[in-house]
Every structure is written in C-alpha cells, then in structure tokens.
N, C-alpha and C positions, 0 to 999 in steps of 0.2 A: 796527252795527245801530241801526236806529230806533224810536222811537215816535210818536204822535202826539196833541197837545193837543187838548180841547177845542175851542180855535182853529182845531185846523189845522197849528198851528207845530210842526214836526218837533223832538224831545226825545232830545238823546243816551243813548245807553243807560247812559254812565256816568255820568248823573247822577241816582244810584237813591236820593239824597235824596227826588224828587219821587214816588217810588215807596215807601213804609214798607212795609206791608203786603207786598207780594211781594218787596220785600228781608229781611225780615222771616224770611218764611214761608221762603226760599230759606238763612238761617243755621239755622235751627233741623233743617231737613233735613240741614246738616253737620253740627250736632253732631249729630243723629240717627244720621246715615253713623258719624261719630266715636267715639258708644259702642256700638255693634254690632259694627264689625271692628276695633277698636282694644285697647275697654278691657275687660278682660277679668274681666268683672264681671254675670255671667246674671243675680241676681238684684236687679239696676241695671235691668238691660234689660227685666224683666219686670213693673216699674211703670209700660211705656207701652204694652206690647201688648195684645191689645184683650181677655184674659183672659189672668190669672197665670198661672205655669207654674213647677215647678220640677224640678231635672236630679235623675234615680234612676237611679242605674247609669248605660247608656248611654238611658234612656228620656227622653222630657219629661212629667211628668205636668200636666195644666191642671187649674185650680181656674172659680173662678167668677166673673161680670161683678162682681155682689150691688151695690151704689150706690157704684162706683167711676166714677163717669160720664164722668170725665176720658177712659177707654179708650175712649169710642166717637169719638175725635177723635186721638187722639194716635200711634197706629200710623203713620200718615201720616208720622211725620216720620222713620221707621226707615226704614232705605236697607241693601241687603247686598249691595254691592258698587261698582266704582268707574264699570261702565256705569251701573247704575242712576239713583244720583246726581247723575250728569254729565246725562244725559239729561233726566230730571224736573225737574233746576234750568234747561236748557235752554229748555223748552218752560213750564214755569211764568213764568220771564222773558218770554217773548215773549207768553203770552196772557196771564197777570194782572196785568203792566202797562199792556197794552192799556185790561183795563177797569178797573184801576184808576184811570187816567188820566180815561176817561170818568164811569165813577161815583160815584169817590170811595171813599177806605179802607175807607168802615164797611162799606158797603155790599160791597165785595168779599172784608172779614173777612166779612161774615155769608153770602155765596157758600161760601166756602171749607169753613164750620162746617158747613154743611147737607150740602154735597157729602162732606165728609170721613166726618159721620155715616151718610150714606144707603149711601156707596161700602162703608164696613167692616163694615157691618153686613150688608150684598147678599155679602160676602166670607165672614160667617161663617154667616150661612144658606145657603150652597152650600157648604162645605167642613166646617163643626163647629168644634171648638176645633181650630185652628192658629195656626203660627208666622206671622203676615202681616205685611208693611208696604207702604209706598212712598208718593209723591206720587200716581203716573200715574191713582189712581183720581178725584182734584181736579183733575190735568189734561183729562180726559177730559172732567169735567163742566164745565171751562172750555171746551173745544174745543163741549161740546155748546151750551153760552149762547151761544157767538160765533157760532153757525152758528146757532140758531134766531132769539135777538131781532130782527137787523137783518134779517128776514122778515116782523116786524109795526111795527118802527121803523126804516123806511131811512134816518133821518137817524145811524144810529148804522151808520158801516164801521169795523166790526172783525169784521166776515166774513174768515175765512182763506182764502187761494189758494187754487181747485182741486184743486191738485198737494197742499197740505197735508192738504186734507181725504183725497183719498185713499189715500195716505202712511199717515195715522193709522186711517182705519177698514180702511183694508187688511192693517194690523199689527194691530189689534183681530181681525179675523177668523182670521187667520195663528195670533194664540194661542187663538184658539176652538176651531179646529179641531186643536189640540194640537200642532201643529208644531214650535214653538220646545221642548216635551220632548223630544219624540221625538228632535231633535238633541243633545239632553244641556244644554241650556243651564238648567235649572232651570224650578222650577213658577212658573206664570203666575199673578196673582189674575185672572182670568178676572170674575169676579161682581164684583169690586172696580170692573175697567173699565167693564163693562157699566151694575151702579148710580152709576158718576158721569157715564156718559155721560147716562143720559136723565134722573138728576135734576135736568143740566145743561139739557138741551133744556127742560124745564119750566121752572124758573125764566127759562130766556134767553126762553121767550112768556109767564111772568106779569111781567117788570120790561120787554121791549117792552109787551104791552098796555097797561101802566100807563102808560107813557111816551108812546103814541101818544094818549091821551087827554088828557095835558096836552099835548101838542103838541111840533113839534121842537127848542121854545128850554129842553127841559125837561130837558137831558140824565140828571138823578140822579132813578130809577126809585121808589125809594122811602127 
C-alpha cells in the first residue's frame, strides 16, 4: 500500500512515522480491542464508554454522562471483536493518513475529535444508554471529508475510488436496513455511522471552502 505527499511523492505505508496521529489513533484502538476481550475487568471498561455501567446479576445497569467529558470521544477506541478491529484499523490507515499527509496532524486530531463526538453522540440519541463502540463511526466521517472537500478543492485527490465508495455506502445501508442482525452477526451502531458520515461531509465543504479561497498552494484548511 501507498500513500501520497503533498508532493506527489508516493509514501510507503510502512513508514507510519510520517503518519502520528493515525498511528496513534490505530494503537489505542488495540488496546482498546485489548481491554474489552482480553482483560477481564468491566468496571476498567466502563471509564471509557460513553456512560458508566455496572454488572447486577446478569443485567447492566447505566448511570449517568454528569461532566465526564472524556466519554463523548473515548468509546471510539473499544473494538469487540477481531473483524471489528482488523477492519476499522484498515480503513482508518488508508483514509487518515491520506489526509493526514495532506493537512497536517492537528488538524486531522481535530477531524477525529469532532467526528468521534458527533458519531457517539448521534449513537446515543438513537439507541439510549447502551453498550457502544468502535472506530467505523470516524471512519465513515473520514470517508464522508474525502468524498466531499475535493468537490470544492480539486487540488486536493484524496477522493476514494468509485468501487470504495460504493463498498462503504453500500455496507452503510446493508446495516440500515438491519441485515447484518438479522444474520446473527451482532447490532450495528447504525446512528454512530450515519453522524460520522455526514459530520464528515460537512467538515470535508467547510476545510475545502476554506482552502479554495486561499487558493491551491494552500493545502492546510485551517
């Protein structure tokens, strides 16, 4: 696999020095993965979900957000199981080093922070207090930036292939319409996808617009 510079100049994947931020973001989702199916310690697990919880008999009871602020970002990095994981580090690697490269870390931490918030939050007004995590809700919203800004800034290609795009809104829908239960493979965050997608699309036309005003030698949005 490749990436690409600024430049131009083609960037091995395994050199995820140049990449912080989504190397970064990609170990914390293992040990995320790591204390969820590993270490078996619930009320570990329940200082990162996006409200507390603790085991009663066979029940989970939830408590309250109350100015734990941390939990509207931190879900994100809980994985439960080894597709999960495997998949969301996949496709994190491939688009958030894209635009990491293009715009620079901070800038793609503060992508991440907004998506992450907007995704878990869009998870917990569609469903109540539940057990949620994963990446794919900041995947999605990365999918949605790389698909909308090089629509207002064509000097920026980090538009996905065709085939990816379809792939992904086609699996977006496939869990809409409940499919992936129905088969038994486990609940979908549904709302989680959905708000990263289009918090994504938005930020990907406010950091083009901005960008198309200073012009094409301007590649860092803001």
């Amino acid at each position: 696999m490749q990436q690409t510079t600024r430049s131009g100049l083609p960037v091995q994947a395994s050199q995820w020095r140049l990449v912080p931020v989504t190397t970064g973001l990609i170990a914390c989702s293992m040990l995320g993965f790591l204390l969820v199916m590993y270490v078996s310690l619930p009320a570990l697990v329940a200082w990162f979900t996006f409200v507390p919880f603790r085991i009663s008999g066979n029940e989970l009871q939830y408590g309250e957000l109350g100015l734990q602020y941390w939990r509207l970002v931190t879900p994100v990095f809980l994985h439960f199981g080894w597709l999960h994981i495997v998949f969301n580090s996949l496709w994190l690697w491939d688009l958030g080093s894209r635009l990491e490269l293009l715009l620079g870390r901070w800038n793609l931490l503060l992508l991440v922070i907004v998506m992450a918030v907007v995704s878990n939050v869009s998870q917990f007004l569609a469903t109540g207090p539940s057990l949620f995590g994963g990446m794919s809700g900041v995947v999605f919203g990365l999918l949605g930036f790389s698909w909308v800004a090089p629509l207002l800034q064509p000097a920026w290609r980090i538009q996905p292939p065709p085939m990816v795009m379809a792939l992904m809104v086609g699996w977006l829908l496939i869990c809409l319409f409940g499919v992936i239960e129905v088969l038994g493979f486990g609940a979908i965050a549904n709302g989680a996808h959905v708000g990263g997608l289009l918090s994504g699309a938005v930020l990907g036309a406010a950091f083009g617009f901005v960008s198309r005003l200073g012009g094409p030698g301007r590649p860092t949005a803001l």
